[in-house]
The first five atom37 places (N, CA, C, CB, O) and aatype in JSON, in Angstrom:
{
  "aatype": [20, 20, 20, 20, 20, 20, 20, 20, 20, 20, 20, 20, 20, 20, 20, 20, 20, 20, 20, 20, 20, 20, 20, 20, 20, 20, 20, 20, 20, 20, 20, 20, 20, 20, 20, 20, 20, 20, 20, 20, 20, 20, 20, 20, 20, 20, 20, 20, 20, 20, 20, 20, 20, 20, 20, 20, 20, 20, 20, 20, 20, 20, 20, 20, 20, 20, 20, 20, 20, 20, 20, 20, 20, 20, 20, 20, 20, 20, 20, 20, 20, 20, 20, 20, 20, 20, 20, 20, 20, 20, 20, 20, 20, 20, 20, 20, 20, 20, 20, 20, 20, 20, 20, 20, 20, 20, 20, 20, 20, 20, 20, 20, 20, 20, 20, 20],
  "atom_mask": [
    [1, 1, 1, 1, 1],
    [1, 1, 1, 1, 1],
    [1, 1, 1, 1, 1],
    [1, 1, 1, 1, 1],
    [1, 1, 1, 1, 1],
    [1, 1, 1, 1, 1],
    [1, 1, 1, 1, 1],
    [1, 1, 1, 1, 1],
    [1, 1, 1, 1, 1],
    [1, 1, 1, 1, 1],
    [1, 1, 1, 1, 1],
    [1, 1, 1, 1, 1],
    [1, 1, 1, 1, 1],
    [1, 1, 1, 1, 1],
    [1, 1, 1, 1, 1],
    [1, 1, 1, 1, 1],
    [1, 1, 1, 1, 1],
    [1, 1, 1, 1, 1],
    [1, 1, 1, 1, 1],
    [1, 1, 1, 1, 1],
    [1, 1, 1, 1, 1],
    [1, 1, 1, 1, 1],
    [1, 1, 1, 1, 1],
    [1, 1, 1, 1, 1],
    [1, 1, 1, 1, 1],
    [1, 1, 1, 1, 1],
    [1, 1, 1, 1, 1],
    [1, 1, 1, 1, 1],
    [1, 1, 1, 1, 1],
    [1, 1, 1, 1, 1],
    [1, 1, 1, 1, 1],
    [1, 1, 1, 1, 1],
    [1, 1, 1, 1, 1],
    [1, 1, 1, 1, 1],
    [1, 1, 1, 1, 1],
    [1, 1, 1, 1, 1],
    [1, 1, 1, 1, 1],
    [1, 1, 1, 1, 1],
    [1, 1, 1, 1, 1],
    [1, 1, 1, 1, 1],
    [1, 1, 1, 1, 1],
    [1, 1, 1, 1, 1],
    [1, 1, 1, 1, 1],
    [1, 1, 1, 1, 1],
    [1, 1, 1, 1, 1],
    [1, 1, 1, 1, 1],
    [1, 1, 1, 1, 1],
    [1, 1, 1, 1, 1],
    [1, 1, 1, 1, 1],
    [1, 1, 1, 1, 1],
    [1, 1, 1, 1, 1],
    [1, 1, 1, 1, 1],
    [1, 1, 1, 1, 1],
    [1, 1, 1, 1, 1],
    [1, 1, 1, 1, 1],
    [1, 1, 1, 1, 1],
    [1, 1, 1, 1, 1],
    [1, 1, 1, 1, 1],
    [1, 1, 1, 1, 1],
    [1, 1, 1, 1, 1],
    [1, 1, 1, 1, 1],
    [1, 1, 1, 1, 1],
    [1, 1, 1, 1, 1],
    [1, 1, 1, 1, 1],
    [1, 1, 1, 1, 1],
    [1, 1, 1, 1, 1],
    [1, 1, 1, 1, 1],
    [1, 1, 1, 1, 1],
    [1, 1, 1, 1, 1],
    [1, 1, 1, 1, 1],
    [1, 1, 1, 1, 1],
    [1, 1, 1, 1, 1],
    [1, 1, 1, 1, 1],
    [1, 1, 1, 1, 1],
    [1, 1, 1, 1, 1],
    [1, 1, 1, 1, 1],
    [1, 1, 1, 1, 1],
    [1, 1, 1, 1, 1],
    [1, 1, 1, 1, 1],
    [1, 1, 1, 1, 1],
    [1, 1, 1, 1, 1],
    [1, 1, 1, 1, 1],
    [1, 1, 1, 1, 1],
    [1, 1, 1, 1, 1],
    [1, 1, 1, 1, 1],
    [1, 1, 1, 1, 1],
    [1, 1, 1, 1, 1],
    [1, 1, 1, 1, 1],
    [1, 1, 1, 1, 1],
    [1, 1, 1, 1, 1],
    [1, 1, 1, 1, 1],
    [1, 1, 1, 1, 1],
    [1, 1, 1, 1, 1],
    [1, 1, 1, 1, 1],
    [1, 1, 1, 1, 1],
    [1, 1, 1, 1, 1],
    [1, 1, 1, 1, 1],
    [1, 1, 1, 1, 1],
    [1, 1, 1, 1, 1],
    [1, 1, 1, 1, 1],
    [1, 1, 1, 1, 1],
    [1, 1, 1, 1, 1],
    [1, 1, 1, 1, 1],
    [1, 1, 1, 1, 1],
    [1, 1, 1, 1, 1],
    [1, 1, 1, 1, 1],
    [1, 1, 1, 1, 1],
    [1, 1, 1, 1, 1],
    [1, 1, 1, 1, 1],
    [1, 1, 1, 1, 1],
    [1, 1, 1, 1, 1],
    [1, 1, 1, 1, 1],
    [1, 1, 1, 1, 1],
    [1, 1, 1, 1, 1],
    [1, 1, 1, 1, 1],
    [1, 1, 1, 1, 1]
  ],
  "atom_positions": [
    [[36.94, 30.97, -5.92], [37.56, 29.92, -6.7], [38.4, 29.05, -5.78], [38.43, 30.51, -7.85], [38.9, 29.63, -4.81]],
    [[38.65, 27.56, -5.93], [39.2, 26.79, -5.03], [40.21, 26.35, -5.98], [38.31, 25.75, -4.31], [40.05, 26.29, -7.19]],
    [[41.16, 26.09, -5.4], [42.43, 25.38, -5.94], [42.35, 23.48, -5.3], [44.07, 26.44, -5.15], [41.88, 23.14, -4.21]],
    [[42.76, 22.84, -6.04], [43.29, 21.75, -5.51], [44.43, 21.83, -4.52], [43.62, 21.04, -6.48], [45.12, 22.85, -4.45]],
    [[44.63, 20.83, -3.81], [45.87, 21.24, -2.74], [46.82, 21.01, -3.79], [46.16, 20.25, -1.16], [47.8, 21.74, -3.68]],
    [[46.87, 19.94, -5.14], [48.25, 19.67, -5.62], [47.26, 20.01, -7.17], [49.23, 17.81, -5.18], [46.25, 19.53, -7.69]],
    [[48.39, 21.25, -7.5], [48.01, 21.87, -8.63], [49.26, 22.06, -9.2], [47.2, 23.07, -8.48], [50.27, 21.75, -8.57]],
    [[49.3, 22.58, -10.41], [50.56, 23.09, -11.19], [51.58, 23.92, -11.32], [50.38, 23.31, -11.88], [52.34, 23.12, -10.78]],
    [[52.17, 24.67, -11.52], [52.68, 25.75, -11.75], [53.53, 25.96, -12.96], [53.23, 26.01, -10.76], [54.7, 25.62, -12.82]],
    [[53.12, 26.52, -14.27], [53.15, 27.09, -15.41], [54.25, 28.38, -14.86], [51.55, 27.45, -16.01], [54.19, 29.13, -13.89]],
    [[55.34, 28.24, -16.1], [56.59, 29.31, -15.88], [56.46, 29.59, -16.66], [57.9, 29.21, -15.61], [55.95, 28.77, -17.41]],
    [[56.7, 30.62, -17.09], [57.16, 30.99, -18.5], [58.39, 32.03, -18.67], [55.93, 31.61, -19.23], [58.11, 33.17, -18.28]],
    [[59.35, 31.89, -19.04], [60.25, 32.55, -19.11], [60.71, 33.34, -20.77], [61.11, 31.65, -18.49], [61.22, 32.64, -21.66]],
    [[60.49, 34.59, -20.94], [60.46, 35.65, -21.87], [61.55, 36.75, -22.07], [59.38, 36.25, -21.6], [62.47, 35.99, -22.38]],
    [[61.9, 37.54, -22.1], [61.97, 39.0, -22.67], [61.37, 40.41, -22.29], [61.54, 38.89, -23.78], [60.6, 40.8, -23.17]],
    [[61.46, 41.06, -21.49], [60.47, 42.12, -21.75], [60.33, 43.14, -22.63], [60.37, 42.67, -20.91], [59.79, 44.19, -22.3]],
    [[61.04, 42.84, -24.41], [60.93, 43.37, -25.66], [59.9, 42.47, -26.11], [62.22, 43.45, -26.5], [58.95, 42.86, -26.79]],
    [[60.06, 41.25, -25.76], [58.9, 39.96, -26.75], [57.4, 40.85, -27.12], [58.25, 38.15, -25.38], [56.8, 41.34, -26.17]],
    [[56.96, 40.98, -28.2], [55.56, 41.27, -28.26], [54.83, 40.4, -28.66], [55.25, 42.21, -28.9], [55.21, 39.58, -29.5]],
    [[53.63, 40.41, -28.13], [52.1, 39.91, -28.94], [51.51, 40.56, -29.81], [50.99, 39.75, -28.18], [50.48, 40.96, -29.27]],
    [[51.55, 40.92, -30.89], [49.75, 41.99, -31.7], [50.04, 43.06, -31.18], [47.75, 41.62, -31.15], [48.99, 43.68, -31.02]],
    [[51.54, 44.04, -30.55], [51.76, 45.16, -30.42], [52.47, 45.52, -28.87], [50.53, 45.74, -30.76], [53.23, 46.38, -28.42]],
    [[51.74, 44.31, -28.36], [51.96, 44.66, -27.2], [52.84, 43.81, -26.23], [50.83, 44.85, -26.77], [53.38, 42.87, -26.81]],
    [[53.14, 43.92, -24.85], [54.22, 43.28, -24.33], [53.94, 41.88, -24.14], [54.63, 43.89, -23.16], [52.95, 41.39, -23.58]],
    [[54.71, 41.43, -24.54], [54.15, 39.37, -24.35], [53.59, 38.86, -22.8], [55.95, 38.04, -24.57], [52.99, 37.81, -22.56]],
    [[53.89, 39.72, -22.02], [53.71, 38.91, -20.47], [52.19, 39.84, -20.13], [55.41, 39.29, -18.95], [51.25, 39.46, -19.43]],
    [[52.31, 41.0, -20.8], [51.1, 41.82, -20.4], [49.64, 40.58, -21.37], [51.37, 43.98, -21.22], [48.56, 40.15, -20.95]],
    [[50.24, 40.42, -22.52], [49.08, 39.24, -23.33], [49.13, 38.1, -22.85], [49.26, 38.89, -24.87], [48.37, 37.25, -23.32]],
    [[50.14, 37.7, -21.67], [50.3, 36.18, -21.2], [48.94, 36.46, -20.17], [52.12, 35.63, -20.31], [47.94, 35.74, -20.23]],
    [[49.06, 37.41, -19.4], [48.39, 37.72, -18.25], [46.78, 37.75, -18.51], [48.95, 39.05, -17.74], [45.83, 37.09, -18.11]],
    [[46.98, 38.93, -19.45], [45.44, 38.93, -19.9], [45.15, 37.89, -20.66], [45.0, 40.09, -20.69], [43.93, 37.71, -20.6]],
    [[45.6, 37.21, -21.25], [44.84, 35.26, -21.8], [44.45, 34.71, -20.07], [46.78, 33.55, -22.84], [43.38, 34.72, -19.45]],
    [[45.44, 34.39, -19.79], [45.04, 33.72, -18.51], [43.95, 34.05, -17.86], [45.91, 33.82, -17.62], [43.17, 33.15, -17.52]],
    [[43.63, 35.65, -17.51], [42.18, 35.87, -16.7], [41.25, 35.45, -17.95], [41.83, 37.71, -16.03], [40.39, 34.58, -17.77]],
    [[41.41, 36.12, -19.35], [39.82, 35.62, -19.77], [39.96, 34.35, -19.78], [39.16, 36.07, -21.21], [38.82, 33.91, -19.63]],
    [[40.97, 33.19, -19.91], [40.74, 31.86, -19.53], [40.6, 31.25, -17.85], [41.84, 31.25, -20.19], [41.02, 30.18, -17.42]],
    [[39.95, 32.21, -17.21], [39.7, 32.3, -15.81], [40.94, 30.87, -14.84], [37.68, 31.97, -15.68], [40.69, 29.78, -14.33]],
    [[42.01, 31.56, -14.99], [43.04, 30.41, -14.53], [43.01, 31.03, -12.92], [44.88, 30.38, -15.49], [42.0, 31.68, -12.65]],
    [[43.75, 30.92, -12.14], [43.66, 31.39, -11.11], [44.51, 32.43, -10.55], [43.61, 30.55, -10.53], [44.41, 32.79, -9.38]],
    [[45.28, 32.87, -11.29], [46.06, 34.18, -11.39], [47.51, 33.9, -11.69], [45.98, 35.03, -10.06], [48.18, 32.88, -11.52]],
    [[47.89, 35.41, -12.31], [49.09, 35.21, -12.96], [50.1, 36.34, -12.0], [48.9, 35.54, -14.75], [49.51, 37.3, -11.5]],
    [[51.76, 36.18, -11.73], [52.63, 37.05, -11.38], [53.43, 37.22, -12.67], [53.38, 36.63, -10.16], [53.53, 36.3, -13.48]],
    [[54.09, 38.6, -12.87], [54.9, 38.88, -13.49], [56.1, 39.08, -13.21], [54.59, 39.5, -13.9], [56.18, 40.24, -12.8]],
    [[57.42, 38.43, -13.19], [58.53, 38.99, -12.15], [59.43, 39.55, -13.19], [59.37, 37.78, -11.06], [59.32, 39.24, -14.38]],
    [[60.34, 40.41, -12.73], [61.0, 40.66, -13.93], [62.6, 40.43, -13.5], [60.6, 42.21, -14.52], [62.68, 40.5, -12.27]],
    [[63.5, 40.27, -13.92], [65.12, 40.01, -13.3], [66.22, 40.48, -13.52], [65.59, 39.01, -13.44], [66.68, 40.21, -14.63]],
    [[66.98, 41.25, -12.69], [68.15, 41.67, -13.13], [69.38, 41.08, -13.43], [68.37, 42.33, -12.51], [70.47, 41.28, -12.88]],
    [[69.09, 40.3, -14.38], [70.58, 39.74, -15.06], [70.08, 38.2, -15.23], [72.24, 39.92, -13.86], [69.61, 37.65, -14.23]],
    [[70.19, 37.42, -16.59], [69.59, 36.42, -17.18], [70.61, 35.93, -18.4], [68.15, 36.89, -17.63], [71.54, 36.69, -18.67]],
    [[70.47, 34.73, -19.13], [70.74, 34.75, -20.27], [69.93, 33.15, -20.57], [72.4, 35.04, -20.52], [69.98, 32.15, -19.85]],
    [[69.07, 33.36, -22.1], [68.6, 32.3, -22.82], [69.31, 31.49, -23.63], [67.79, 32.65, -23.45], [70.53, 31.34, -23.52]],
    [[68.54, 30.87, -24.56], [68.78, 30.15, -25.8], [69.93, 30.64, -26.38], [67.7, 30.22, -26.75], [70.75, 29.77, -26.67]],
    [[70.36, 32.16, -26.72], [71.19, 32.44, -27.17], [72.37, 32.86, -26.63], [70.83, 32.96, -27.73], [73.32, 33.31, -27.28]],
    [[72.3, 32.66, -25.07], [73.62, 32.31, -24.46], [73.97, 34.49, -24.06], [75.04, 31.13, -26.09], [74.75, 35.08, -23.32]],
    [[73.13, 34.85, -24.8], [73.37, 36.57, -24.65], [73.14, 37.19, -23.11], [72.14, 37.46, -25.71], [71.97, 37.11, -22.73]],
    [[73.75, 37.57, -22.49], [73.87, 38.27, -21.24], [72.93, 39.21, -21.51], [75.23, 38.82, -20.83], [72.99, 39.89, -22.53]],
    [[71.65, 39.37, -20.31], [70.94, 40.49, -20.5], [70.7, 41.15, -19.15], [69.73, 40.18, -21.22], [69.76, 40.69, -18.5]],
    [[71.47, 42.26, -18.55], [71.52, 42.91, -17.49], [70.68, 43.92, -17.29], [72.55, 43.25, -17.34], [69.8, 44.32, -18.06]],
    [[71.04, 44.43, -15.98], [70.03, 45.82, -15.35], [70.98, 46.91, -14.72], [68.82, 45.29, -13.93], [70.7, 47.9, -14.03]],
    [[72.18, 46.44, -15.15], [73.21, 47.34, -14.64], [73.68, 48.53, -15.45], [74.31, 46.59, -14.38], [74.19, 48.4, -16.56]],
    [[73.46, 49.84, -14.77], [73.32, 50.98, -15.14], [74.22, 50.95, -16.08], [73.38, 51.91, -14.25], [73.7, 51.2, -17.16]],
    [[75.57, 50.72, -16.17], [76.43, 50.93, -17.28], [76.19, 49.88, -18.52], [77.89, 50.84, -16.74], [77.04, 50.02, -19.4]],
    [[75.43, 49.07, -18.71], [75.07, 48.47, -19.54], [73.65, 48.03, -19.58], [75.83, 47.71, -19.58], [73.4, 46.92, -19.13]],
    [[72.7, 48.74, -20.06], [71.93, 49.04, -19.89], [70.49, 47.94, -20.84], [72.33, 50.38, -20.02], [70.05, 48.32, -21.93]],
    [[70.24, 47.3, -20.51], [69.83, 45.8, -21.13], [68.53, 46.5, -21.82], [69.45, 44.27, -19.81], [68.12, 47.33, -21.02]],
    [[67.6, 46.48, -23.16], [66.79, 46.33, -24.12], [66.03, 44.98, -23.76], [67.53, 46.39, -25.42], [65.02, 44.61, -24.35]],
    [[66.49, 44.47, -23.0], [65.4, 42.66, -23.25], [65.86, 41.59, -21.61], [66.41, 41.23, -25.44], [66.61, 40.62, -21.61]],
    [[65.2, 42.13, -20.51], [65.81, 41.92, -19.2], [64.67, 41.2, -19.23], [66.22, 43.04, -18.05], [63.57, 41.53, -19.67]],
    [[65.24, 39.51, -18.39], [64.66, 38.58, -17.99], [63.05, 39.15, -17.14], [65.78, 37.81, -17.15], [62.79, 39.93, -16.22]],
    [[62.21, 38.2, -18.14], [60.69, 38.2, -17.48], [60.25, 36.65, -16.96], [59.46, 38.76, -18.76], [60.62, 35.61, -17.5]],
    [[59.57, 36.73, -16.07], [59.11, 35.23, -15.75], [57.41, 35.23, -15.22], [60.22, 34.56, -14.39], [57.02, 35.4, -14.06]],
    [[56.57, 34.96, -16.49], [55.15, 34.77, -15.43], [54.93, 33.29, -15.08], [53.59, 35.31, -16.23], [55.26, 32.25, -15.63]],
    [[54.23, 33.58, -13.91], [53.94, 32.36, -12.89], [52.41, 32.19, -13.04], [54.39, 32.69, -11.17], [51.65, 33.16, -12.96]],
    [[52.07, 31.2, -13.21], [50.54, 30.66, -13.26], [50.06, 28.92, -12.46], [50.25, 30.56, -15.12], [50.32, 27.76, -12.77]],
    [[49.3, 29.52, -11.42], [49.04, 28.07, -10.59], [48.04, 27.87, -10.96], [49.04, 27.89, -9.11], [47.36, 28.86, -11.22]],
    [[47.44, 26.47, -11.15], [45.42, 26.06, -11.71], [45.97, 24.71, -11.29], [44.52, 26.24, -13.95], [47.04, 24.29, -10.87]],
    [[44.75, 24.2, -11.59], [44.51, 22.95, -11.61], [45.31, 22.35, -13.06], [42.89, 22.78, -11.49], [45.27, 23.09, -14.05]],
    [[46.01, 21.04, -13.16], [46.46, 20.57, -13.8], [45.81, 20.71, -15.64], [46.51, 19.5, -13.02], [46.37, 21.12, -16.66]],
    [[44.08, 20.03, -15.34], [43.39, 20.39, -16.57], [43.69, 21.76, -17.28], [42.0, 20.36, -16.28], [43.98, 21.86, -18.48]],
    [[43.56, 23.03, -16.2], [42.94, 24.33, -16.61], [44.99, 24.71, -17.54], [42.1, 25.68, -14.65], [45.36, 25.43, -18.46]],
    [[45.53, 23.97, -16.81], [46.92, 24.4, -17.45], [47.13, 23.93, -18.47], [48.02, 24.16, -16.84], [47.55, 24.75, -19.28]],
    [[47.0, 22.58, -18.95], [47.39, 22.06, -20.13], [46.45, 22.81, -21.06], [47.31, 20.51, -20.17], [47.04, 23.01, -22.13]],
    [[44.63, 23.54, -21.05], [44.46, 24.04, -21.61], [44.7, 24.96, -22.81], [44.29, 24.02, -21.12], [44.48, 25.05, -24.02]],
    [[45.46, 25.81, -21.4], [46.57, 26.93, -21.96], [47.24, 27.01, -22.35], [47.07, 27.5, -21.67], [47.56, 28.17, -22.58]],
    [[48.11, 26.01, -22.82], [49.19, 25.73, -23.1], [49.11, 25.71, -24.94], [49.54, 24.41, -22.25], [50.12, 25.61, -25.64]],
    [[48.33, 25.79, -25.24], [48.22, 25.66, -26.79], [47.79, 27.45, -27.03], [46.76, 24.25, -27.38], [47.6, 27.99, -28.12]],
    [[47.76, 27.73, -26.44], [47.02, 29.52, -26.55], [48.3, 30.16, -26.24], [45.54, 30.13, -25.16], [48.63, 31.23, -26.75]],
    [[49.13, 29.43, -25.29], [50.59, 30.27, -24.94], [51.43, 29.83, -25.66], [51.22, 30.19, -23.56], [52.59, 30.21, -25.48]],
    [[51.22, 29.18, -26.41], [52.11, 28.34, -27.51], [51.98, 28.88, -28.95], [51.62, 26.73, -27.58], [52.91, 28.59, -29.71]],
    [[50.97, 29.64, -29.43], [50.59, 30.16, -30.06], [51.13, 31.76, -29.92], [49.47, 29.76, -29.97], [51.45, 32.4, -30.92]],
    [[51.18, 32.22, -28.77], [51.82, 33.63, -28.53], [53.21, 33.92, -28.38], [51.34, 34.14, -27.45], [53.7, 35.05, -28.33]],
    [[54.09, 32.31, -28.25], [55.55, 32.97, -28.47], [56.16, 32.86, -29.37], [56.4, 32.72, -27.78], [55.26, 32.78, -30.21]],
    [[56.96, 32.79, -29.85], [58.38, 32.72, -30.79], [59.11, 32.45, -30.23], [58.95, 33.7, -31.42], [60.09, 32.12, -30.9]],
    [[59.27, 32.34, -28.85], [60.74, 32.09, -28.4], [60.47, 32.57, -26.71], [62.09, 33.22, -29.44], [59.78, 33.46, -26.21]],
    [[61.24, 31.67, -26.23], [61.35, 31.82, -24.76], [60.88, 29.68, -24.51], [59.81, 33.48, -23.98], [60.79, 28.68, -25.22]],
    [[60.75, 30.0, -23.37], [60.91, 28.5, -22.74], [59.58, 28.33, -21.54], [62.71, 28.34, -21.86], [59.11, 29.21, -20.83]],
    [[59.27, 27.15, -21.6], [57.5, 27.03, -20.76], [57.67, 26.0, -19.56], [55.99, 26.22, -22.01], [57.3, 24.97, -20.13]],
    [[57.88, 25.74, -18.7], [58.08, 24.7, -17.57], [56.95, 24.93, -16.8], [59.43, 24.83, -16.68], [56.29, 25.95, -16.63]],
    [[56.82, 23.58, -16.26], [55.33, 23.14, -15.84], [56.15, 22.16, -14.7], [54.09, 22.21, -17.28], [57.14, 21.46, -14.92]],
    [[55.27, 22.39, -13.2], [55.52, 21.64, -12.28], [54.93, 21.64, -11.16], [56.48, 21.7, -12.1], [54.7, 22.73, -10.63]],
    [[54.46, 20.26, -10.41], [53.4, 20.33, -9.75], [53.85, 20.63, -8.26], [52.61, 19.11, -9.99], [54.73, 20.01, -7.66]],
    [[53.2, 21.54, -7.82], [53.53, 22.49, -6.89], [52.04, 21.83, -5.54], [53.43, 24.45, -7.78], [51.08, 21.25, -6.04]],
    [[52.05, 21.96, -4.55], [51.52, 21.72, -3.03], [50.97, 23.47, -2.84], [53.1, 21.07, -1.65], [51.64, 24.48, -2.67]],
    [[49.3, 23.24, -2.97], [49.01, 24.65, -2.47], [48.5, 24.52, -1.33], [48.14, 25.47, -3.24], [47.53, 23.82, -1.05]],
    [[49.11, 25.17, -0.63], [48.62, 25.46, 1.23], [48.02, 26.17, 1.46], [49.4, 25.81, 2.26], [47.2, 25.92, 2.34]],
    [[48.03, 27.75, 0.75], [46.82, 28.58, 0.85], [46.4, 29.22, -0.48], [47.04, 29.67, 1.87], [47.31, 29.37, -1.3]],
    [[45.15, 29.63, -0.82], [45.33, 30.17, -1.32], [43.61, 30.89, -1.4], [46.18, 29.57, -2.17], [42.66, 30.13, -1.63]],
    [[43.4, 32.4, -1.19], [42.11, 32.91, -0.1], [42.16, 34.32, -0.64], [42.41, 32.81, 1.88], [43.1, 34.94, -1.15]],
    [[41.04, 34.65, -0.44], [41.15, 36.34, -0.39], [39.87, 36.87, 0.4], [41.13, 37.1, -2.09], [39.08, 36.22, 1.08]],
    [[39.9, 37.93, 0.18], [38.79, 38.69, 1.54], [37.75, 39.02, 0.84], [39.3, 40.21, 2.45], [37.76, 39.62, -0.23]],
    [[36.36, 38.44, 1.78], [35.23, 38.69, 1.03], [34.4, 39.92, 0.72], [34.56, 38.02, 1.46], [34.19, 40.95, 1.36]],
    [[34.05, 39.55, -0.26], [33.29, 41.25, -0.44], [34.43, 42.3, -1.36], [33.05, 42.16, 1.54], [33.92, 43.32, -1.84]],
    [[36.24, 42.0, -1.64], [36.61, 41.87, -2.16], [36.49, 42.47, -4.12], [36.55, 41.0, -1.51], [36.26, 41.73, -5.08]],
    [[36.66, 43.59, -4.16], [36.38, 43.18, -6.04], [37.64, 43.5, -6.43], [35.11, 44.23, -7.15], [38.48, 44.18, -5.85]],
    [[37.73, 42.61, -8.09], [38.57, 42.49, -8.7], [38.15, 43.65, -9.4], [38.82, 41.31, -9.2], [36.99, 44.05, -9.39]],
    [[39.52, 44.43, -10.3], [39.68, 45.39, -10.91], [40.05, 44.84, -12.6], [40.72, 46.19, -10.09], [40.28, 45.67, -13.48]]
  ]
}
């Protein structure tokens, strides 16, 4: 798969309580994205955040956070993103979506290579 040199980058910033249909919202962000063959997704997760509701959500042992900052990252081509964007729009309730066009310099893998 080839990237454009100037492609997108899709944020999404979540929860790691948020669900989809049972399951964890970034785990259903991820898996939309491959069957919409985007060009891959990261999941990061963060120790210490606060959203919309202004609520402190930590990773610190004495307070022990239920809903610690998630952020998936998704680079494509401009088209393949706006796609998605109605399918990821459809899967939240809440959290926040930023889109910004990002300079790809590499982006390769080794042949012969299989995906899992």
């Amino acid at each position: 798969m080839q990237l454009p040199e100037y492609a997108e980058l899709l944020r999404v910033f979540i929860g790691d309580s948020d669900k989809h249909h049972g399951k964890p919202l970034y785990e259903a962000i991820v898996q939309a994205a491959r069957e919409h063959h985007l060009a891959g997704a990261t999941v990061l997760r963060g120790y210490l955040g606060f959203g919309a509701h202004s609520r402190i959500h930590t990773a610190k042992i004495l307070r022990l956070s239920e809903d610690l900052p998630i952020v998936v990252e998704i680079v494509d081509a401009p088209e393949k993103i706006d796609d998605f964007l109605p399918i990821l729009d459809e899967m939240m309730a809440e959290g926040m979506v930023t889109v910004e066009q990002v300079k790809v310099v590499t982006y390769r893998h080794h042949a012969g290579e299989q995906n899992a």
